[in-house]
C-alpha positions, 0 to 999 in steps of 0.5 A: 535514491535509485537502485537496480531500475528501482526509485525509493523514496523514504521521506514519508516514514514509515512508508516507503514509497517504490517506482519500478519499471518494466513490471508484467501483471499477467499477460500485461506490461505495465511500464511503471508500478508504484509500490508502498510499504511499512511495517506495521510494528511502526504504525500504532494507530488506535483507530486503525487497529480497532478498524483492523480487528473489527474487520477480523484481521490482525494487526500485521502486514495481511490485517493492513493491507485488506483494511487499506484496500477495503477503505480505498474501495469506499473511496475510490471504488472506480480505481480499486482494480489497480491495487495489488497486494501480492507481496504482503508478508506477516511483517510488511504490509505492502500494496502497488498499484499501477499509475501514479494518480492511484498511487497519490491517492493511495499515499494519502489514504494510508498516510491518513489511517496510519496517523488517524 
């Protein structure tokens, strides 16, 4: 589905997948950002909320986030970088990144956690 310059996917509920073009990370132009989201009330993963709170975090939007960006370090410590976690809220969890390799690897990673 396309929406105001905007691709989105929902086939892999619950995380959306979004592409958006013409996106600017500070003084940089990146021509397509690849964003996920989910809500966390959706995910009930006991392995991952243990992880979450292990790490000292909530389960919500902010406690995912940091949880998939620590375990995405591990993994990927190489690409780290690209992971942008600027519009996470209590309810969203929600993190892009700016390539589609990273984004693949991304997907995967939280699809794993959310159904670990």
């Amino acid at each position: 589905m396309v929406e105001e310059g905007e691709w989105v996917d929902e086939r892999w509920h619950p995380l959306r997948l979004t592409v958006m073009g013409d996106t600017v990370y500070g003084d940089r132009d990146i021509p397509l950002a690849w964003q996920i989201e989910f809500e966390p009330a959706d995910c009930q993963s006991r392995v991952a909320l243990k992880q979450i709170k292990r790490l000292g975090h909530e389960p919500d939007g902010y406690g995912w986030s940091e949880f998939i960006k620590t375990e995405f370090a591990k993994r990927f410590p190489d690409e780290v970088g690209e992971l942008h976690l600027s519009d996470t809220e209590l309810a969203t969890c929600v993190i892009w990144v700016e390539s589609e390799g990273v984004c693949r690897k991304l997907t995967e990673l939280a699809w794993q956690l959310i159904h670990s």
